[in-house]
N, C-alpha and C positions, 0 to 999 in steps of 0.2 A: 522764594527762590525762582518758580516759575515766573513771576511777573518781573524781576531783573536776567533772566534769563532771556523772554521776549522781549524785554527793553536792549539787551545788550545787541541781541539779534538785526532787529531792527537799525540801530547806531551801525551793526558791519555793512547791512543791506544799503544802506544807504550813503556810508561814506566810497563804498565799490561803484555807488551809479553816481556819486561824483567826480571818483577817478575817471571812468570808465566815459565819460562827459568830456575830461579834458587830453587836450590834441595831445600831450607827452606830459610823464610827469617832471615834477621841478626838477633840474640841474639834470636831466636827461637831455643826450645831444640829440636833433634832426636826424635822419639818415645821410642828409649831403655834409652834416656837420663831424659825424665820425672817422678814424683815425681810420685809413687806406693804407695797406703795404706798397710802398713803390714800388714794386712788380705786378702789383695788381691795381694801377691807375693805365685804364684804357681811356679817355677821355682825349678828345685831339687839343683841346684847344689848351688840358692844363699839360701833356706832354709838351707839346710843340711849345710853351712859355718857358716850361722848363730847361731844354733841350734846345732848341732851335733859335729864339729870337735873340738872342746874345749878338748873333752873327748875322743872320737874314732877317731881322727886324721885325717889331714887334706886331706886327698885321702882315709879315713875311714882304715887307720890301723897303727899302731907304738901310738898310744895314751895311757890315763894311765887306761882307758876300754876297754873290747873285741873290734877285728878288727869288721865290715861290712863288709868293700870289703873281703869278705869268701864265697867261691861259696858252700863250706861245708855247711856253718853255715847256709847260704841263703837258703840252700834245707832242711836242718834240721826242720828249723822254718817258719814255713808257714807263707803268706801273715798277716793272722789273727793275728796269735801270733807277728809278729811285730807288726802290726795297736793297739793288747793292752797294750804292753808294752811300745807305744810310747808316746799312749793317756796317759794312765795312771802312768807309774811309775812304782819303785819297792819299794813298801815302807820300810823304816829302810835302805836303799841303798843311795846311791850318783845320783843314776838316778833320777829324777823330771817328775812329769805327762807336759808332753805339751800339752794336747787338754783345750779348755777354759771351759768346765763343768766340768773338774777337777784341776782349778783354774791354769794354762798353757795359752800362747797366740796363740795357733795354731787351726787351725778352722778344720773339720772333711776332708776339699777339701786338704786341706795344709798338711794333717798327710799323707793320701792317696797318695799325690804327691810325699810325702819321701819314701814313701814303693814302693811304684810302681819306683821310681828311684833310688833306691838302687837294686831291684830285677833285675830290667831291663840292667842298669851298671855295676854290679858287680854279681850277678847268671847266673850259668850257668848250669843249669838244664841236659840237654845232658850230660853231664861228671857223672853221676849217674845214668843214668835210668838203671842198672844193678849193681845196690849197693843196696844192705839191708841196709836203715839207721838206727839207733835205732829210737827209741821213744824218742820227743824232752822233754816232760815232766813226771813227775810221773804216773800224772794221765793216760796219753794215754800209758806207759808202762804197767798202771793196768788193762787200756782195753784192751787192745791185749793180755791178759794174764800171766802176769809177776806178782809177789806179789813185794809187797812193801820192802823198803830197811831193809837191814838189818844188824847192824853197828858189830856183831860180826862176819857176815862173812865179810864184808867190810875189817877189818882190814887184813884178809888173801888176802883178793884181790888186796887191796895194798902192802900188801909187792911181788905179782906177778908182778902187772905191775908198781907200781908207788915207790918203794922204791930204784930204782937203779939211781932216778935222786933226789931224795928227801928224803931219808936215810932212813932207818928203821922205824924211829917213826915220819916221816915227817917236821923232825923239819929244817932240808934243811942240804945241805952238799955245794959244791964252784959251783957244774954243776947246781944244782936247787937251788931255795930260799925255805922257809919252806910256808908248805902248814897248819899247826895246827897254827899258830901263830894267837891271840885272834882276833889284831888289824883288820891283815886280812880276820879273819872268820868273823867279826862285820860287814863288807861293804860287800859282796858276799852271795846272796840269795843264797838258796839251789838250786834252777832253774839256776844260776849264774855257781856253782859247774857242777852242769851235764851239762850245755852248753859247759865247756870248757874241762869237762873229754872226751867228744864227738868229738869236733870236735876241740883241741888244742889251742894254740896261734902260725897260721902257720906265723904270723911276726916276732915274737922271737923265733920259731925254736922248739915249743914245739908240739908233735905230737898228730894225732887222735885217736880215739881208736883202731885205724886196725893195727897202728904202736908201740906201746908202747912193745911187744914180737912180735917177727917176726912170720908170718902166724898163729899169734893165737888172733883176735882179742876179744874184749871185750865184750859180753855177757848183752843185757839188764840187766839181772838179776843181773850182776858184777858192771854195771854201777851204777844200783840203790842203789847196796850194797855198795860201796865204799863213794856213796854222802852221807848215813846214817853216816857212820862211820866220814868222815870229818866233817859234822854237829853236831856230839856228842863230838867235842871236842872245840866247843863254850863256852868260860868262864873259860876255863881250863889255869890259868896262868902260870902254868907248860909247857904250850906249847909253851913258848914264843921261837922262833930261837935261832940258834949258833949265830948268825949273826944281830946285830944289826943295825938301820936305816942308821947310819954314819960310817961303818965300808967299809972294803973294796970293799963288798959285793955290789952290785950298788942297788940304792932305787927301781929302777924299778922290781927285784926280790920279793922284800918284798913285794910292791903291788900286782904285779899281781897273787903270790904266785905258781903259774902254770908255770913257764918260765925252759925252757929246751935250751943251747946250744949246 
């Protein structure tokens, strides 16, 4: 009994140091391979797949929403105004709240995880600390001293900067798509408007405000006056484009209604 005893001993001793030898045992998952509660995937880059690229595209640009990866746009809009735009939504928009007290499945760690890994990935702060940026919103244009917009000087401001890609009355011409068109005033917040009069769509090639007249950029005051004027022409079905959705014109024009070749 003693010598199958230290026989048997022996066979445990040593099948443990060849467990204890191998990386995981059979049909054991990895650590990256186990099953995560989606409340508790902090990860940016499988949030943001999940979440985000649907609309801002899958490297955060070329989608049928403004780009992210914008190191512009990133420095424009501070941490904050992402985190509420993200939690909350834009209502009347195609954007949807994601935080879950505004009925979204993302928890306040998981919002923060998106912002903080878009700014981190994609901003690049140093390429501005000597640029005047505008004001990302109305309101912080009001603070800094700017008056509010105003849609009869607007219309002179766009025929300065934004009528030589988007024609005279904005209705679009083959280089631009139209910018008055109902459909697309319907889904574009006014916040939406001055985000993109500001800092473009540099994925389709449409420019920021420094570029639109050579060494004459655009003016808080012009910014805010042009978003009036494009906002005042909400419901006006007289705005409708040259260019309808199946015409030769490509759809993603009429969307994004900003696009510049």
């Amino acid at each position: 009994m003693t010598t199958k005893r230290a026989v048997a001993t022996l066979v445990t001793l040593a099948t443990l140091g060849v467990l204890a030898g191998c990386s995981r045992l059979p049909g054991k998952p990895k650590a990256e391979e186990r099953w995560v509660a989606p409340a508790q995937v902090t990860d940016f880059n499988q949030l943001y797949s999940q979440n985000c690229a649907g609309c801002h595209g899958t490297n955060g640009r070329l989608g049928s929403a403004p780009p992210l990866n914008d190191p512009l746009y990133l420095a424009v809009a501070n941490a904050d105004a992402l985190r509420e735009v993200t939690a909350k939504g834009v209502a009347g928009t195609a954007m949807p709240p994601f935080a879950e007290q505004s009925g979204g499945s993302l928890t306040d760690k998981q919002i923060n995880a998106l912002v903080e890994g878009m700014r981190s990935q994609w901003g690049r702060p140093s390429d501005f600390k000597d640029v005047a940026l505008p004001p990302y919103s109305l309101q912080d244009a009001i603070n800094s001293g700017t008056g509010p917009g105003d849609s009869q000087r607007g219309a002179s401001v766009f025929a300065t900067y934004c009528a030589q890609c988007h024609s005279a009355d904005g209705r679009g011409v083959a280089i631009g798509g139209s910018v008055v068109n109902p459909n697309f005033l319907a889904l574009a917040s006014d916040q939406s408007l001055r985000t993109t009069t500001i800092v473009g769509r540099p994925d389709l090639g449409k420019p920021d405000w420094r570029a639109n007249v050579s060494d004459h950029p655009m003016s808080p005051q012009e910014i805010s006056d042009v978003v009036a004027w494009l906002s005042s022409q909400r419901g006006n079905t007289s705005s409708l484009g040259r260019f309808p959705v199946d015409s030769k014109v490509s759809s993603t024009k009429v969307a994004d209604g900003l696009k510049r070749e």
